[in-house]
C-alpha positions as CSV (number, residue, x, y, z in Angstrom):
1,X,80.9,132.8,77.4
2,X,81.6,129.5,76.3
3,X,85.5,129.7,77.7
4,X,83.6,130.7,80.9
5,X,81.3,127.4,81.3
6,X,84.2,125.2,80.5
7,X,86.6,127.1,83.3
8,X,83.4,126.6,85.4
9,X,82.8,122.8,84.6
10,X,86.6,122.0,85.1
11,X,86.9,124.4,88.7
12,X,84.0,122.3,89.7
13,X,85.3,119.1,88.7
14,X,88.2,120.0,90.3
15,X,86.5,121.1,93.9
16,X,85.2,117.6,94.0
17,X,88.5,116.0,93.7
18,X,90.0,114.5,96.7
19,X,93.5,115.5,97.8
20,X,94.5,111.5,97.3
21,X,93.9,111.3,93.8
22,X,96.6,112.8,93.0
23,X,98.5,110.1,94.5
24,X,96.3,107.6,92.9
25,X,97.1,109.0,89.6
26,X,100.7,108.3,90.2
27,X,99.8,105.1,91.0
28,X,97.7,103.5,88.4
29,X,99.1,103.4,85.0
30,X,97.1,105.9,82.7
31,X,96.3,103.2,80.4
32,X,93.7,101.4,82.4
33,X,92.7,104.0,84.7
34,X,89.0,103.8,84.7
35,X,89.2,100.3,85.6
36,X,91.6,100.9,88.6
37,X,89.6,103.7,89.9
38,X,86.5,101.0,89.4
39,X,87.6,98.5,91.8
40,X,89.5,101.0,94.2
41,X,85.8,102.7,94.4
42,X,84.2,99.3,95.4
43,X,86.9,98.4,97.5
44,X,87.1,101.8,99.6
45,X,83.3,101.9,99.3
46,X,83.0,98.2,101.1
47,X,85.4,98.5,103.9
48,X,83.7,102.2,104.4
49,X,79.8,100.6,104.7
50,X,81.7,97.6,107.0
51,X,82.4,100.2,109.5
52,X,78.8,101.7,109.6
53,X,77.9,98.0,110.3
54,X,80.4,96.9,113.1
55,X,79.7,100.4,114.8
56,X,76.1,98.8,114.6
57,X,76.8,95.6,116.6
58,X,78.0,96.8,119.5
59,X,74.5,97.5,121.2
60,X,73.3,93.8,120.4
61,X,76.0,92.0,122.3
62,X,76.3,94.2,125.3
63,X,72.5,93.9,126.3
64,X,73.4,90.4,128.3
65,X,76.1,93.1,130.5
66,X,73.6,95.5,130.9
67,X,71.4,93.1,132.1
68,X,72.6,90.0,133.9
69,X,72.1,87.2,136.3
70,X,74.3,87.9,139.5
71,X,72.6,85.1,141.7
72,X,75.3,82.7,140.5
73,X,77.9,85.2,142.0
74,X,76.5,85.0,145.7
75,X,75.4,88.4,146.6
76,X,74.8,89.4,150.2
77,X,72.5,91.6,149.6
78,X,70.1,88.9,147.8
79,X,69.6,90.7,144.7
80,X,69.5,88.7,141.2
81,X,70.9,91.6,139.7
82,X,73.0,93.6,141.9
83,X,75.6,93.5,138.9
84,X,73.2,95.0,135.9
85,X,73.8,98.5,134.9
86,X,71.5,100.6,135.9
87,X,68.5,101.6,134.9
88,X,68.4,97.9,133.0
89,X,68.1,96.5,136.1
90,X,64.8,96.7,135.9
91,X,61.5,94.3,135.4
92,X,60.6,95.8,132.6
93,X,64.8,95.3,131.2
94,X,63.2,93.7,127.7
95,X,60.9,96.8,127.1
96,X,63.9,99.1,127.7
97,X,66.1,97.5,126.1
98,X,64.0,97.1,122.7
99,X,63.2,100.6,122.8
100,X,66.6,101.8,122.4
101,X,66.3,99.3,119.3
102,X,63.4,100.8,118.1
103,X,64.3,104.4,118.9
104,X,67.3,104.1,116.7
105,X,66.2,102.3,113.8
106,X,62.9,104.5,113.7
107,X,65.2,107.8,113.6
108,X,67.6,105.2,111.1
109,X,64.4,105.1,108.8
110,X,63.4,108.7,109.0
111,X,66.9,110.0,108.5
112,X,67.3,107.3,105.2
113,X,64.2,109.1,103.7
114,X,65.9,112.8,104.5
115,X,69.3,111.5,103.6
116,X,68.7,110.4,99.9
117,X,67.3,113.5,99.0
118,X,70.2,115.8,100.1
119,X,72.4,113.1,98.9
120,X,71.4,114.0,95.6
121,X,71.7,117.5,96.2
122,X,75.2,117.7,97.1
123,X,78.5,116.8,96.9
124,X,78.5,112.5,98.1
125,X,82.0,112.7,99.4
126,X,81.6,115.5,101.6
127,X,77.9,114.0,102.9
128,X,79.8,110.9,103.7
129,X,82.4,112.0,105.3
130,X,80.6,114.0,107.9
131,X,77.7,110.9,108.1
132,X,81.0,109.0,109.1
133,X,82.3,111.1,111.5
134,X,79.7,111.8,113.8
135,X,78.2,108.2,113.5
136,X,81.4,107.9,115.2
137,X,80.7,110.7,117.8
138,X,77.6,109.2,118.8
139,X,78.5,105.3,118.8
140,X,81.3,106.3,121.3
141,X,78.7,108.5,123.4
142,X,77.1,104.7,124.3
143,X,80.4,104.3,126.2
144,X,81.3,107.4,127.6
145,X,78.1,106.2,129.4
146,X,80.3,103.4,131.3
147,X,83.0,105.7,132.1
148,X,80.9,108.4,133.4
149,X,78.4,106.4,135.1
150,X,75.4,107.8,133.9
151,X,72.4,105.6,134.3
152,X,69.7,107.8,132.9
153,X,67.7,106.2,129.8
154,X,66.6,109.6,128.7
155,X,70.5,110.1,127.5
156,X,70.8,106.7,126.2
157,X,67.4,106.8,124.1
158,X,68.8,110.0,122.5
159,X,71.9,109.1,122.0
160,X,70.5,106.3,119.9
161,X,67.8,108.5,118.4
162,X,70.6,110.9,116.7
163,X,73.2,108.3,116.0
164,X,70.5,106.3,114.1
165,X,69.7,109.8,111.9
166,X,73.5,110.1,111.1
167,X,74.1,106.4,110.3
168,X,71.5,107.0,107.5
169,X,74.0,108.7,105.8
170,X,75.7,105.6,105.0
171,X,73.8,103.2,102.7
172,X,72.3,105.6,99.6
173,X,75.6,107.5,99.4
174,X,77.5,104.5,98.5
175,X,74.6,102.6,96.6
176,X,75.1,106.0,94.6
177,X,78.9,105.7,94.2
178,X,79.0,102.5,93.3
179,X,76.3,103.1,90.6
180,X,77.9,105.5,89.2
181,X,80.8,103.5,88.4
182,X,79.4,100.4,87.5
183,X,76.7,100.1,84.8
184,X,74.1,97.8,84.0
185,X,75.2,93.9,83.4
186,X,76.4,91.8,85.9
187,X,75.5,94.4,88.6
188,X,73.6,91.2,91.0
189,X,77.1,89.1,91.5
190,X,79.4,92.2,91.7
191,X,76.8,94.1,94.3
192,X,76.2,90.4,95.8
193,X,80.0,90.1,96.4
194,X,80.5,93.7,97.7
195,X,77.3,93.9,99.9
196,X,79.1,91.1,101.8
197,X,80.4,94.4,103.6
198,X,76.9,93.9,105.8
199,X,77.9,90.8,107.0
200,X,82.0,91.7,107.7
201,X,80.9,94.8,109.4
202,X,78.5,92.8,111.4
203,X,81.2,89.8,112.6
204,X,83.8,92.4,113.3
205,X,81.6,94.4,115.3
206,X,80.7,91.1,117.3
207,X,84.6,90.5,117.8
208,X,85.5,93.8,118.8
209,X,82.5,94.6,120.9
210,X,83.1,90.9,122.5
211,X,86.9,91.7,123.6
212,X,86.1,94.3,125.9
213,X,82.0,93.3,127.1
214,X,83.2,91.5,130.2
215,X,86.0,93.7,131.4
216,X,84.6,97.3,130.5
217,X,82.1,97.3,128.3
218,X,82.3,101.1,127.4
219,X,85.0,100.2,124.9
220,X,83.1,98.2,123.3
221,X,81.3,101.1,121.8
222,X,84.2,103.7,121.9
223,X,86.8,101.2,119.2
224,X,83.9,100.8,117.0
225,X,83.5,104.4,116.8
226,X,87.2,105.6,116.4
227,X,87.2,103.2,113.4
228,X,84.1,104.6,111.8
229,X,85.7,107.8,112.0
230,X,88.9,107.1,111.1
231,X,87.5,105.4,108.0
232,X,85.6,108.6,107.3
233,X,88.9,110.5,107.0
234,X,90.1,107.7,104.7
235,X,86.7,108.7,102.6
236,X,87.4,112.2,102.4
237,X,90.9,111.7,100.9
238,X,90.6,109.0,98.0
239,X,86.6,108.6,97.6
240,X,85.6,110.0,93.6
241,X,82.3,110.0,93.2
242,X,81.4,110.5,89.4
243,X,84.1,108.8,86.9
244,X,84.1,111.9,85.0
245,X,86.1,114.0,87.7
246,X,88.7,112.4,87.2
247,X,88.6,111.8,83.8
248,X,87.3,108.2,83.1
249,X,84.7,107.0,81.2
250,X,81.4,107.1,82.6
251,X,79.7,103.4,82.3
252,X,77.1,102.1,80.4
253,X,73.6,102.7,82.1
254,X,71.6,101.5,79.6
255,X,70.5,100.2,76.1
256,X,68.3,102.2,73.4
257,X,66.9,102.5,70.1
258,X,65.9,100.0,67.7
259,X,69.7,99.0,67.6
260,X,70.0,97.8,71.3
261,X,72.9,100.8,71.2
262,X,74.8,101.6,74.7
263,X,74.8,104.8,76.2
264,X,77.3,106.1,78.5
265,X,75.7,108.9,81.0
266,X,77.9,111.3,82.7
267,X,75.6,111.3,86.1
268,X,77.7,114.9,87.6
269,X,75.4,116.7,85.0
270,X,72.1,115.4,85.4
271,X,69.1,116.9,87.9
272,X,67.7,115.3,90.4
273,X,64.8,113.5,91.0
274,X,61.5,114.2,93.2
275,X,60.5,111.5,95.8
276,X,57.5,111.3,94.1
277,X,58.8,110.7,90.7
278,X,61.1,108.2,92.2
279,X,57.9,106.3,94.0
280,X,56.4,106.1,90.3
281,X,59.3,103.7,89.1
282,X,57.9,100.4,88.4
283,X,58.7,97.8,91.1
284,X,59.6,100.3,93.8
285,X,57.0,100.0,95.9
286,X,56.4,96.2,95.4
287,X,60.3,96.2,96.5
288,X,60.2,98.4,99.3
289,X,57.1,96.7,101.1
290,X,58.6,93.2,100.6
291,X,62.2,95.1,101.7
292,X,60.6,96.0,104.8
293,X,59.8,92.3,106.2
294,X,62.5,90.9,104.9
295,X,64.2,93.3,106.9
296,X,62.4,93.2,109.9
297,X,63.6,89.2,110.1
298,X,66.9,90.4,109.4
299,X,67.6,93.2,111.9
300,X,65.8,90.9,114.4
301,X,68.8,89.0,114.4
302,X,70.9,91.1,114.3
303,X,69.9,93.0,117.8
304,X,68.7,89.8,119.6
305,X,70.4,86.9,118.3
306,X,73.4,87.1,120.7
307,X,70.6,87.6,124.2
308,X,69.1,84.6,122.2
309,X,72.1,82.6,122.7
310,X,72.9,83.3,126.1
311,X,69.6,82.7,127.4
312,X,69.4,78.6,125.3
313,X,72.4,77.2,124.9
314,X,74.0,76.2,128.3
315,X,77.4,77.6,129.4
316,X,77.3,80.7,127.1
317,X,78.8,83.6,128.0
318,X,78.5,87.2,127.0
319,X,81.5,87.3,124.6
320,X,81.2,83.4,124.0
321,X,77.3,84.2,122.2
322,X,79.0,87.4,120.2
323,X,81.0,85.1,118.7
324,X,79.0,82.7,118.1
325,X,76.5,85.2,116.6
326,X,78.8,85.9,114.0
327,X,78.2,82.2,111.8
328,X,74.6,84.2,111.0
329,X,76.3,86.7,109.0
330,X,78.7,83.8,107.7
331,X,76.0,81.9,106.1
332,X,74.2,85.8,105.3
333,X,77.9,86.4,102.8
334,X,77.0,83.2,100.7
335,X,73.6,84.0,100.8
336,X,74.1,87.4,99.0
337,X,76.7,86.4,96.3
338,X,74.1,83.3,95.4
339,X,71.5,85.7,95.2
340,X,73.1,88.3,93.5
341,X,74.8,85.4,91.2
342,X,71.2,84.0,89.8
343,X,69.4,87.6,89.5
344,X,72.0,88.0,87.0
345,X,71.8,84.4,85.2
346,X,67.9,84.9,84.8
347,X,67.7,88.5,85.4
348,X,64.7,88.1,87.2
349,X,65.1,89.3,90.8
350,X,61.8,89.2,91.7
351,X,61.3,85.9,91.7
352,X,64.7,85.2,93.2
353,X,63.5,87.1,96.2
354,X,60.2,85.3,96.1
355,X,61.9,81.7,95.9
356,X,64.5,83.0,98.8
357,X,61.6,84.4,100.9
358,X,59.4,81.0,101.1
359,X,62.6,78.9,101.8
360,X,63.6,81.5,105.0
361,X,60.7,81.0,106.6
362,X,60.2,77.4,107.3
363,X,64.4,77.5,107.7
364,X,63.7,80.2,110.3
365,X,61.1,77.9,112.6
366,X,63.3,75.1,112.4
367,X,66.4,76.9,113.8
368,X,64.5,77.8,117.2
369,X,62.9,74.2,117.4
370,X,65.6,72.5,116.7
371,X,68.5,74.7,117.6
372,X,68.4,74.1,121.4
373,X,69.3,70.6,121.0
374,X,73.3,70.5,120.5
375,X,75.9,73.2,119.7
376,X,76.7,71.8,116.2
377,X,73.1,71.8,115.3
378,X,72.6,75.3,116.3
379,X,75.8,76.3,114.5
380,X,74.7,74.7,111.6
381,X,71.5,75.8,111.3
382,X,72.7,79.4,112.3
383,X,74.4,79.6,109.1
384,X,71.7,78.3,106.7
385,X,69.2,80.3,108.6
386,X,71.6,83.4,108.0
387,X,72.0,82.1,103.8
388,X,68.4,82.3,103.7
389,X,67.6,85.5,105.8
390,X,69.9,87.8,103.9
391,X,70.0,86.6,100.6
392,X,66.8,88.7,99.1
393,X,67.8,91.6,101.9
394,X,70.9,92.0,100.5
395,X,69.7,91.3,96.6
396,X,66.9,94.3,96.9
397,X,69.3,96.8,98.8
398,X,71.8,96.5,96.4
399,X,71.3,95.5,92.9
400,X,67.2,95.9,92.4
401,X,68.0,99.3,94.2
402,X,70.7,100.3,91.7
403,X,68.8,98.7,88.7
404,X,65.6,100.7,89.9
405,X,67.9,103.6,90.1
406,X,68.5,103.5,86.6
407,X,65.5,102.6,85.1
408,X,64.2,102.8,81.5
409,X,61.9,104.7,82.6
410,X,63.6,107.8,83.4
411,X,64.7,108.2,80.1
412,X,68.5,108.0,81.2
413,X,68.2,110.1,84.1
414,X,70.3,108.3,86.7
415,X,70.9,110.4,89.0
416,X,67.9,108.9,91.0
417,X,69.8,106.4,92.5
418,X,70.2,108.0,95.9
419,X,66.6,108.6,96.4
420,X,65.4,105.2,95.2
421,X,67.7,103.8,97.8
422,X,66.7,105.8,100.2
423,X,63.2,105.0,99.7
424,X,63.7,101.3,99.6
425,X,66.1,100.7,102.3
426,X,63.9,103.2,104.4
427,X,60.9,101.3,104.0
428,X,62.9,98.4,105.0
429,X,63.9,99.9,108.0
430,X,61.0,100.7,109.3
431,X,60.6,96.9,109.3
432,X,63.7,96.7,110.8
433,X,62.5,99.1,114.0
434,X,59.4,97.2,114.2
435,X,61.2,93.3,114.1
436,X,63.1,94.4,117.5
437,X,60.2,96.2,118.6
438,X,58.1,93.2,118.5
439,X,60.7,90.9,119.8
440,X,61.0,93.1,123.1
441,X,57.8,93.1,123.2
442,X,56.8,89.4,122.8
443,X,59.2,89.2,126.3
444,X,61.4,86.2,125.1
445,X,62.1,85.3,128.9
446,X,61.7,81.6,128.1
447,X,61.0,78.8,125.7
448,X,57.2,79.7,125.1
449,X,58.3,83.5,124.4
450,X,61.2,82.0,121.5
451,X,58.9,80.6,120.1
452,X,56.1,83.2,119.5
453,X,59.0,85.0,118.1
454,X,60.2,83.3,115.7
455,X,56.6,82.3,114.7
456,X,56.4,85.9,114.1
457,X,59.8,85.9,112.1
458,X,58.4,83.2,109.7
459,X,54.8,84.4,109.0
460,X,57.0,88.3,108.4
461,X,59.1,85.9,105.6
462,X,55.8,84.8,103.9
463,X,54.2,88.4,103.9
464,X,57.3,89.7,102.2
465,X,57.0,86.4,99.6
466,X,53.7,87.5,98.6
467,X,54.1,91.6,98.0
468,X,56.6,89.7,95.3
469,X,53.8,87.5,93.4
470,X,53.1,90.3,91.0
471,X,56.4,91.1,90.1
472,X,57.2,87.2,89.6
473,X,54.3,87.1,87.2
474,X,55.5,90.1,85.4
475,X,59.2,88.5,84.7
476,X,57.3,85.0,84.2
477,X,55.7,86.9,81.1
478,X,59.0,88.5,79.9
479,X,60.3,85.3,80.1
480,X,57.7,84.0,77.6
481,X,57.3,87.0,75.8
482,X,61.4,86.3,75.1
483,X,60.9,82.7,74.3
484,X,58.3,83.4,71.5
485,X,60.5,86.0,70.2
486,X,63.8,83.9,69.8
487,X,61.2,81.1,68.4
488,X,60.0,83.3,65.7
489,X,63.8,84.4,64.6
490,X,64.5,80.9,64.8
491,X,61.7,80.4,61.9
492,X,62.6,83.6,59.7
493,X,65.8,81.9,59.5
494,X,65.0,78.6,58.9
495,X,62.8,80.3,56.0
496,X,65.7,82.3,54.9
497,X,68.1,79.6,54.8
498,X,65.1,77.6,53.0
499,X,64.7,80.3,50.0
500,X,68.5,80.8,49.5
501,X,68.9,77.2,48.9
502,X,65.8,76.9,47.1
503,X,67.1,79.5,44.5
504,X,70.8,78.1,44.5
505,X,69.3,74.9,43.6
């Protein structure tokens, strides 16, 4: 019976392995093959969540095609917009075009929810993969639209609607991965460095989408989407999930017992956890609600900032504001690692985010008031605006996520990772459907309209500051609670020190 378990354990370890490990094993020298297969994981994971995010992107910078000025190209027919696309040609273009925002990050944030619990469930390679895949289907269905020549919003509402519930796929399934390789420690600066992938995936996607918006804009959707699924069939092949398939030493998760000892968990083993028993995890809540402003800011660049651009600074063209949109997520990279860096120095995240959160939103104001003025103020605020913006986003997705994920509190069940990301980053979605949401619906037609938005952006940075305030005072308290405890072993050994020389003397 027991021969029989062990066949079982190792046919099933074996089932999970890709077909490219076993030129990976050839590869990296057997010595120091858990740390090769460490930082291949992180690598393969980043440029893997890059791809979800340039196939993202694409939407954002062809709303100024879809709807355009044509009065400067001197139409017979006297029509201001004998050039848009159909059915954005419209009055009521803003409305339409933030609810195909809205419709995809609403079925993003229902699908996130769904997708971390079956994550968990099943094998993270396969769920990837096929996440990937169609996410690619779907993102190049937007452009099949422009060959085609369809101009009903019914198809391009669902199309959004379904791609949104298969790019949900993404985000906990590699949170998961990368947890599972990398234990507690300096998780902030490593997860700051690699979420950097948001940002990448967002300026490629801006580049790529921007080569072809002018000419035929239905590529623009189509590259993104072979490279998703291209990268998905890269996934399949190398991606190992747990570091015990392929026979590497699991990491440390977590300290215990009176003497601070490390335990190594080997996750492949361990059961699942319930959404509800996930929700009960300290700080997961406070994290989520603050998640899903600081989101909602977030997002609302990302799907607007480029129509902002074209519409405020003069002489801006459609590809010209993609690019330029791209020194958002520039400043967003730096913003991450710094945050991620510091969570780790004080290994207090909370008030991090907090700190991070009350600087964005003032920053925010600033760049609409003062960003119309000059192209070198607007770049330059664009990239502080984007350091402030992202840094808590990308600190709570990724390393208070991970750390949640692995709590003390599930008595070193770890396995929870999925779902806790899923329920934090889903909650932050749904912050992210309503930022766009509210931006469409504000109708940021002209200077008045900006600025109601970004009024709105500011007060959404200062709600998500104070969902923070009890978790700052509860790592203000282990901060003191650790100060009187290194006092008081400073004293027993100045009283130690004091008896021993008292009796040699």
């Amino acid at each position: 019976m027991e021969k029989f378990e062990v066949d079982f354990e190792r046919k099933s370890k074996m089932a999970r392995t890709p077909l490219g490990v076993h030129l990976l094993n050839k590869v990296f020298p057997s010595s120091s093959r858990t740390e090769w297969y460490k930082y291949f994981t992180l690598i393969l994971t980043f440029f893997a969540y890059t791809t979800y995010h340039l196939s993202r992107k694409p939407i954002g910078v062809v709303k100024g095609v879809l709807h355009q000025n044509c009065s400067a190209l001197n139409s017979e027919l006297g029509d201001s917009c004998w050039c848009c696309w159909s059915p954005f040609d419209k009055g009521d273009y803003e409305n339409l075009l933030g609810a195909l925002d809205y419709a995809y990050l609403f079925a993003y944030a229902l699908g996130m929810f769904c997708s971390g619990h079956i994550a968990e469930r099943m094998d993270l390679r396969y769920f990837l993969t096929l996440g990937m895949l169609l996410s690619g289907l779907f993102t190049s269905a937007m452009g099949f639209a422009y060959f085609s020549q369809i101009h009903v919003f019914s198809y391009f509402l669902s199309v959004q609607i379904i791609g949104g519930l298969f790019q949900a796929t993404g985000w906990p399934s590699v949170v998961a991965v990368v947890g599972n390789w990398f234990g507690k420690g300096k998780r902030g600066l490593i997860m700051g460095i690699w979420n950097s992938h948001t940002s990448v995936g967002n300026i490629l996607g801006s580049v790529v989408a921007g080569i072809f918006v002018q000419d035929e804009w239905g590529w623009s959707f189509i590259v993104p989407g072979l490279i998703i699924a291209g990268m998905g069939m890269i996934v399949f092949c190398f991606l190992v999930v747990y570091p015990s398939d392929v026979g590497c030493q699991p990491p440390v998760q977590e300290r215990q017992g009176a003497g601070n000892q490390e335990q190594t968990l080997d996750l492949s083993q361990q059961p699942p956890i319930t959404f509800c028993g996930a929700l009960l995890i300290p700080g997961v809540i406070e994290f989520s609600l603050c998640l899903f402003f600081a989101k909602l800011v977030s997002y609302s660049f990302l799907f607007w900032l480029p129509f902002y651009l074209l519409n405020n600074l003069p002489n801006v063209g459609d590809r010209q504001a993609a690019y330029l949109s791209t020194l958002f997520d520039i400043g967003g990279i730096f913003g991450g690692i710094l945050a991620g860096y510091l969570a780790d120095v004080t290994g207090s995240s909370g008030i991090i985010s907090f700190l991070t959160l009350c600087l964005a939103a003032p920053v925010v104001f600033l760049y609409n008031f003062f960003g119309r003025t000059s192209y070198i103020v607007n770049i330059v605020l664009m990239v502080i605006t984007g350091f402030f913006v992202n840094g808590p986003y990308a600190l709570i997705t990724t390393a208070v996520s991970a750390d949640l994920g692995t709590h003390e509190s599930l008595h070193g069940n770890a396995k929870a990772l999925s779902t806790v990301t899923a329920i934090i980053d889903g909650t932050g979605t749904i912050g992210a459907a309503v930022g766009p949401l509210l931006t469409g619906l504000i109708s940021p037609t002209n200077e008045a309209g900006w600025t109601y938005v970004f009024l709105m952006l500011a007060g959404a940075e200062v709600i998500g500051a104070l969902f923070m305030i009890r978790q700052v005072f509860k790592e203000l308290k282990s901060w003191r609670n650790k100060r009187k405890s290194y006092q008081l072993i400073n004293e027993v050994d100045s009283d130690s020190e004091q008896i021993v020389t008292g009796s040699v003397a």
